[in-house]
C-alpha positions as CSV (number, residue, x, y, z in Angstrom):
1,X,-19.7,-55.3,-35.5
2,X,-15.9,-54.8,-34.8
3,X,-16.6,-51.4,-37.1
4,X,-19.2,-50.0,-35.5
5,X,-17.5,-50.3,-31.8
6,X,-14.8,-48.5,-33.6
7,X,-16.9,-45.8,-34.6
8,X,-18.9,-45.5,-31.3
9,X,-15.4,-45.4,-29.6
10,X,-14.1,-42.8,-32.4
11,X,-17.1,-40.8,-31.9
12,X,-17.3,-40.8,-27.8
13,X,-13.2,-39.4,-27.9
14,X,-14.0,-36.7,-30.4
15,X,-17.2,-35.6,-28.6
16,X,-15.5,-35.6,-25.0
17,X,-12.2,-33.8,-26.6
18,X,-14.6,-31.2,-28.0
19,X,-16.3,-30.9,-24.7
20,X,-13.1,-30.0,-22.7
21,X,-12.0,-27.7,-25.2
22,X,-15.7,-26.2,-25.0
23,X,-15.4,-26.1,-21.6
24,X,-12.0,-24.5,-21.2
25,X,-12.6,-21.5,-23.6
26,X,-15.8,-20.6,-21.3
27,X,-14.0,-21.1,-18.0
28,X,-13.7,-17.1,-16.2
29,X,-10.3,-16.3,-16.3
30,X,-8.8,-13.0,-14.3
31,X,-7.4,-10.4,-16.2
32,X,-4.1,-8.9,-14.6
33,X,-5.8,-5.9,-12.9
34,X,-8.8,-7.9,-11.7
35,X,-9.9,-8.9,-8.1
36,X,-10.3,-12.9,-8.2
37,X,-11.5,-12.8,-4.4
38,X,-13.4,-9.9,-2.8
39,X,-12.0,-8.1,-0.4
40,X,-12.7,-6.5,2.8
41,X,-12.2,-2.9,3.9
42,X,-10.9,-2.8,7.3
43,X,-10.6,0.8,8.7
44,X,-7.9,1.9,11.3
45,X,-8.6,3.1,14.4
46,X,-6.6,6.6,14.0
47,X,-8.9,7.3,11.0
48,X,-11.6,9.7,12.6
49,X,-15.5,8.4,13.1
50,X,-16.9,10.9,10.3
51,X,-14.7,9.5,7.9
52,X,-17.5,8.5,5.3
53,X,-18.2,12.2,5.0
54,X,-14.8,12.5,3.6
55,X,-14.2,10.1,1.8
56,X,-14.8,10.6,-2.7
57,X,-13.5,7.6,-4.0
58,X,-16.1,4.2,-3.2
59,X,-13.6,1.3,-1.8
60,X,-14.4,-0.8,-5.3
61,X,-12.9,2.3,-7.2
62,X,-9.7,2.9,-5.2
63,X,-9.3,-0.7,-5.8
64,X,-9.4,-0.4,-9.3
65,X,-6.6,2.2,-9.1
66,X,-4.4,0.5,-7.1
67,X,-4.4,-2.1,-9.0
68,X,-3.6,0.0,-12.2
69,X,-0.5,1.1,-10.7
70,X,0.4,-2.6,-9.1
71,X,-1.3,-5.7,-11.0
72,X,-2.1,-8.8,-8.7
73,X,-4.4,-9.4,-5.8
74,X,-5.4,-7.5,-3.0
75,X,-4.3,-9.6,-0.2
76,X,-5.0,-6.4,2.7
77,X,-6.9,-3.4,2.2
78,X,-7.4,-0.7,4.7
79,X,-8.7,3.1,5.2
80,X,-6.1,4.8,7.0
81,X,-4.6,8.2,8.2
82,X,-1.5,9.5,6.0
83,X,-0.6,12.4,8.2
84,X,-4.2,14.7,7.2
85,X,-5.0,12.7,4.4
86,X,-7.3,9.7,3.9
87,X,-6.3,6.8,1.8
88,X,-6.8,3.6,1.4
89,X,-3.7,1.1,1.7
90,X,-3.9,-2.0,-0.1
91,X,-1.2,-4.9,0.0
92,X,-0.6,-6.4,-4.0
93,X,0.9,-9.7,-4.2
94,X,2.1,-10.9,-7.8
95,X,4.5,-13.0,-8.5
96,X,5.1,-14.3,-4.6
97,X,6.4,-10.1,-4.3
98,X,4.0,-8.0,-1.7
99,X,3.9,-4.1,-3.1
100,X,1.9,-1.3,-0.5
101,X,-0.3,1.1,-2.7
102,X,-1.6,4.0,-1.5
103,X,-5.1,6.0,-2.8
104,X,-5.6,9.1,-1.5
105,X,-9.7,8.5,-0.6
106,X,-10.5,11.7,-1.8
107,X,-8.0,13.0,-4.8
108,X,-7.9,9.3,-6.3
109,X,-4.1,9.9,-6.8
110,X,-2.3,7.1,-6.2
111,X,1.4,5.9,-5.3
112,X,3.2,3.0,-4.2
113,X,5.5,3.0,-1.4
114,X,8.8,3.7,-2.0
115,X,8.6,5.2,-5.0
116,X,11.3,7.6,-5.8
117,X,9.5,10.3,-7.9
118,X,7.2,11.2,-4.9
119,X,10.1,10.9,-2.4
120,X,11.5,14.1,-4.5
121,X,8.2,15.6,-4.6
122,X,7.4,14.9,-0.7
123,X,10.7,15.3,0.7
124,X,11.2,19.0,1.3
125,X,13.5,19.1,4.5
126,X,17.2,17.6,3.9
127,X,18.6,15.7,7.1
128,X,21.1,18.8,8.3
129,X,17.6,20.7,8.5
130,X,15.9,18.4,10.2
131,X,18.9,17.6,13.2
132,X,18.6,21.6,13.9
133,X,15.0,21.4,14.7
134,X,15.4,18.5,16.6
135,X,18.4,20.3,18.6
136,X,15.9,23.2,18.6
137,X,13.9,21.3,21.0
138,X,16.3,18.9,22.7
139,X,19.4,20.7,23.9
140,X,22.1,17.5,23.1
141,X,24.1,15.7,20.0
142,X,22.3,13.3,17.3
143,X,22.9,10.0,18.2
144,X,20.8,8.4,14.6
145,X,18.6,10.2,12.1
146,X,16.7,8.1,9.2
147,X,14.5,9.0,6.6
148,X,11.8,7.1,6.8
149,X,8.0,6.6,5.1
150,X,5.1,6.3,7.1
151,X,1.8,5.8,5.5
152,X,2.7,7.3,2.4
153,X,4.2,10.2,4.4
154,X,7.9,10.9,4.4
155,X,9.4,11.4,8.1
156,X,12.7,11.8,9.4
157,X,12.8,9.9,12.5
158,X,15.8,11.4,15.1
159,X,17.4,10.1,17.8
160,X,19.1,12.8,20.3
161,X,21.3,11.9,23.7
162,X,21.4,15.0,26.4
163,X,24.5,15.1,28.5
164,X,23.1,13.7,31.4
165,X,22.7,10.3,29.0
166,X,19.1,10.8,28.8
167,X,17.4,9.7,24.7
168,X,14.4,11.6,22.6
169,X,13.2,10.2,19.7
170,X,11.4,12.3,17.6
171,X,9.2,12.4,14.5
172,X,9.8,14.8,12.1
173,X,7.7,16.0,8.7
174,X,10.3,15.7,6.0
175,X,7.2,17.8,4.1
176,X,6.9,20.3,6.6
177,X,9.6,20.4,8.7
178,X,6.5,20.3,11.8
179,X,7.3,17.9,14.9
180,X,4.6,15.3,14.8
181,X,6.0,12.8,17.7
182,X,8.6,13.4,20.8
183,X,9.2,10.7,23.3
184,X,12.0,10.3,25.9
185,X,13.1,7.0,26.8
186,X,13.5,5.7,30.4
């Protein structure tokens, strides 16, 4: 009798051991560059109401990009204006460290912000040019200028006090060179 508890006892550990194990090589795991939790597109309000006509790349396929370029999860995703361009934004978390990627909606190129090799491929103005179009438009001395990216676009963003103490701050294409913002303070 005390034998074939044994065995019944034996046999019900083996078979439970074998089901875990069974169970556990079945169970869904999430490769690196895959989407555990769906995500929602949320689209800016600067992005213009015919946007869908634009638009190339389906949301599920810029997410696949973006998450070649970044592995993790998509915690934020978002259609949004980078200066003409469309693209969708998404916010990678791995490791506890949050990366922006950018997908241009309709080329499916894709960057993330930041990134050196398209700050020398964007960046066409240098800072001495871009205080002379600034002075250009507001007759005073440069009181700050900072390179700066915007929604994937590179900006130099310029300070400038008149001599009657007055302060314009204004938003310049470091692509282009254009003017894309002035505002005087009060």
């Amino acid at each position: 009798m005390k034998k074939i508890v044994m065995l019944a006892a034996g046999i019900m550990l083996v078979g439970s051991f074998s089901v875990t194990v069974l169970a556990k090589t079945h169970q869904h795991v999430p490769q690196p560059n895959q989407q555990a939790v769906p995500v929602f597109l949320e689209v800016d309000e600067d992005v213009p109401a015919d946007w869908a006509k634009q638009v190339r790349l389906t949301s599920e396929q810029a997410q696949k990009i973006a998450l070649g370029v970044q592995p993790g999860v998509i915690k934020e995703w978002k259609l949004d204006r980078a200066g003409t361009a469309l693209v969708y934004k998404a916010e990678i978390v791995q490791n506890w460290k949050e990366t922006d990627v950018y997908v241009d909606a309709v080329t499916g190129q894709a960057w993330r912000e930041h990134d050196p090799a398209r700050n020398q491929q964007l960046v066409k103005i240098t800072a001495e040019a871009a205080q002379k179009i600034a002075l250009s438009k507001v007759n005073g001395s440069i009181k700050k200028i900072k390179l700066d990216e915007d929604d994937g676009q590179y900006v130099y963003e310029v300070e400038v006090r008149t001599s009657n103490r007055q302060e314009a701050e204004l938003e310049i294409s470091a692509t282009t060179g254009d003017i894309l913002s002035m505002e005087w303070d009060d």
